[in-house]
C-alpha positions as CSV (number, residue, x, y, z in Angstrom):
1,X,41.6,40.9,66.9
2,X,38.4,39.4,68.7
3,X,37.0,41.4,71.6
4,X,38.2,39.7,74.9
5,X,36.4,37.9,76.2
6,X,34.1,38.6,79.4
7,X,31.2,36.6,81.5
8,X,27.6,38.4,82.3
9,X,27.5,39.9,85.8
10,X,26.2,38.0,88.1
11,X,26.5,38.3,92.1
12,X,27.9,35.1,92.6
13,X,31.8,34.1,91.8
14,X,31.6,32.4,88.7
15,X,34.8,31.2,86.6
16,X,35.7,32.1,83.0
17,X,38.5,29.9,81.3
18,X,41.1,31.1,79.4
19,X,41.7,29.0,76.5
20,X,45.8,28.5,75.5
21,X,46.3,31.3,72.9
22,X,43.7,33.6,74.3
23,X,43.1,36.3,76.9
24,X,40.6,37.9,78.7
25,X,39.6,41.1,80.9
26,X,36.7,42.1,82.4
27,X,35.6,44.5,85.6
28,X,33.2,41.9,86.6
29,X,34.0,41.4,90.5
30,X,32.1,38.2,90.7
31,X,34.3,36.4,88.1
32,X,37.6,34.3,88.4
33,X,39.6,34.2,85.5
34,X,41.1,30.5,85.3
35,X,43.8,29.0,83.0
36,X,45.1,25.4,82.6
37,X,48.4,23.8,81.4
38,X,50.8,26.7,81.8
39,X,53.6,24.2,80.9
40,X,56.0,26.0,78.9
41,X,53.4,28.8,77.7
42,X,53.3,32.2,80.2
43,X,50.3,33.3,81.7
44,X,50.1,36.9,82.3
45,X,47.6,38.4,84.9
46,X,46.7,42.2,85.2
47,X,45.1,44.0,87.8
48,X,44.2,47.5,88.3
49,X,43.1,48.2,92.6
50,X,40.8,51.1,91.6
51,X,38.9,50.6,88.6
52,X,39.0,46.7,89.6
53,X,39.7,45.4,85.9
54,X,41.6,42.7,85.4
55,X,42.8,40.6,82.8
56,X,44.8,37.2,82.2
57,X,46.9,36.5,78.8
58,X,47.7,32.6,78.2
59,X,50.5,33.4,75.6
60,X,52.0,29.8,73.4
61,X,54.8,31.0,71.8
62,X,57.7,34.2,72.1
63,X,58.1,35.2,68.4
64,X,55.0,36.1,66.1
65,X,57.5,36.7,63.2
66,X,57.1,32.6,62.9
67,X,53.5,33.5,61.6
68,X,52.6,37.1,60.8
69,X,49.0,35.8,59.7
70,X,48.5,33.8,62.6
71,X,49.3,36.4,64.7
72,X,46.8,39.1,63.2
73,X,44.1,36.9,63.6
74,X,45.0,35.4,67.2
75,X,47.4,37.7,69.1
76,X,46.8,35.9,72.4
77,X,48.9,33.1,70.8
78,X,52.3,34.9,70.6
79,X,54.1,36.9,73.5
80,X,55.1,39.8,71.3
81,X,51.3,40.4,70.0
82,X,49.7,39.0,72.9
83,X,50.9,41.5,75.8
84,X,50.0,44.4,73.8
85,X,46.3,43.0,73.1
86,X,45.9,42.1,76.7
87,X,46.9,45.8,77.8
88,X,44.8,47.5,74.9
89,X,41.7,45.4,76.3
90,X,42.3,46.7,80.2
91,X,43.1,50.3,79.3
92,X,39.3,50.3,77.4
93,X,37.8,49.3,80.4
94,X,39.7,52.2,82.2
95,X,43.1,50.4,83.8
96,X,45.6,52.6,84.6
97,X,49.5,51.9,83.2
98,X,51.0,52.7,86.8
99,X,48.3,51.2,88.7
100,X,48.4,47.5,87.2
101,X,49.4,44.7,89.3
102,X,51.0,42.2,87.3
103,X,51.9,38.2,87.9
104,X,53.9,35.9,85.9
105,X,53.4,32.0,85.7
106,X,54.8,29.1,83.6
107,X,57.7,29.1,81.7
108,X,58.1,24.9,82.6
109,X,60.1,22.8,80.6
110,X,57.7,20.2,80.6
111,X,57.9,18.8,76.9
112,X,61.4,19.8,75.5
113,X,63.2,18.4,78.8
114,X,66.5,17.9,76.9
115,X,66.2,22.1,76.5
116,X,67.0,21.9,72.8
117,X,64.0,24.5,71.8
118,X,63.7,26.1,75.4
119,X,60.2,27.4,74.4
120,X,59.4,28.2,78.1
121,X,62.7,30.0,78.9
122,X,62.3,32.0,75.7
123,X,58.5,32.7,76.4
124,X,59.4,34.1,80.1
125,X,63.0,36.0,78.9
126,X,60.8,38.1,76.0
127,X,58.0,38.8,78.8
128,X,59.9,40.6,81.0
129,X,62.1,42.3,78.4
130,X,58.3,43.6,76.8
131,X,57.5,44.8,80.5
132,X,60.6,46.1,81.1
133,X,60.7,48.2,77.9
134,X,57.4,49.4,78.7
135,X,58.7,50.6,82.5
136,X,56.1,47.9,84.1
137,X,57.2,45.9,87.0
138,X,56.1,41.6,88.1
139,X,54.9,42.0,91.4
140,X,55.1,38.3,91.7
141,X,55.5,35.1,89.4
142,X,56.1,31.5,89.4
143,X,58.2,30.5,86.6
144,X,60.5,27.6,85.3
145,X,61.2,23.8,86.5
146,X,59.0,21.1,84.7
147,X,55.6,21.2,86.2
148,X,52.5,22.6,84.7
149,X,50.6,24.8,86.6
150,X,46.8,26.9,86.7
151,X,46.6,30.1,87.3
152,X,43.3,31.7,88.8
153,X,42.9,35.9,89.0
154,X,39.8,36.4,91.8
155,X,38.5,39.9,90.1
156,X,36.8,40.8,93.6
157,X,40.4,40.6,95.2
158,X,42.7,41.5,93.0
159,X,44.3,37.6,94.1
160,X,46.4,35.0,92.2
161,X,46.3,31.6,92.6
162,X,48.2,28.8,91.2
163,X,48.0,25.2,91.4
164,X,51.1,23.2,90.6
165,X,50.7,19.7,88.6
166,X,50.3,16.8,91.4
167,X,49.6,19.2,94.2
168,X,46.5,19.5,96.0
169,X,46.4,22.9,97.3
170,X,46.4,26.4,95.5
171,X,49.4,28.6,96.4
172,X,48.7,32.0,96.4
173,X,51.2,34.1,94.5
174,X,49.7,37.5,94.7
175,X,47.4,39.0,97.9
176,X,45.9,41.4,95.6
């Protein structure tokens, strides 16, 4: 797996993107962590209050079994590998299990509107069955309908953000 991602400190807010089928934590409090197009693909933020480390996973597809190799080599693609990586990655920078804050967002059913694949639906159902398993709770999430939306962690804060396709203004989802 390739080491997540993280930006140099600097004491200004600078943003780091997130790529589709990647993820990245960092304790960096002057950093934003930003992903686009959460159509039917989850994003996944993490926070931990003390240690401030946080992390965001932008996760394609449920099922790794559709690509074993793929999945080795890019976990952050897959919901099943990706959650895992994205909690291995906080947990080395000292996150704490029953400390973490975590958000939800996408889950749209923005491409398949007909529902015949429901990649979105599935992506969002294996989520919180992984979290569940694993005794963690969502403190928050925006999930579902047709519209793509960003999601922005504020590292300083412990905040999420989203902006929904078409709007203006960000909606914040989590106070931090």
């Amino acid at each position: 797996m390739p080491a997540p991602s993280t930006a140099p400190v600097t004491s200004f807010e600078q943003k780091h993107v997130v790529s589709v089928a990647d993820l990245a934590v960092s304790s960096n409090p002057g950093l934003q962590l930003i992903t686009y197009s959460l159509g039917s693909c989850i994003g996944i933020t993490i926070f931990d209050p003390v240690t401030r480390v946080g992390g965001l996973l932008h996760a394609m597809l449920p099922d790794s079994k559709i690509d074993p190799a793929k999945a080795a080599a890019q976990p952050a693609m897959f919901i099943d590998t990706g959650i895992p990586a994205l909690f291995r990655a906080a947990y080395q920078l000292k996150a704490e299990k029953h400390r973490v804050q975590i958000c939800l967002a996408g889950g749209a059913q923005v491409i398949d509107t007909g529902g015949f694949f429901s990649i979105g639906k599935r992506n969002y159902e294996l989520t919180k069955q992984i979290l569940s398993h694993h005794g963690l709770v969502v403190r928050a999430e925006q999930v579902g309908g047709v519209v793509g939306r960003t999601m922005i962690l504020n590292l300083r804060t412990g905040e999420v953000r989203l902006r929904v396709s078409g709007e203006n203004q960000d909606t914040i989802l989590w106070k931090g």
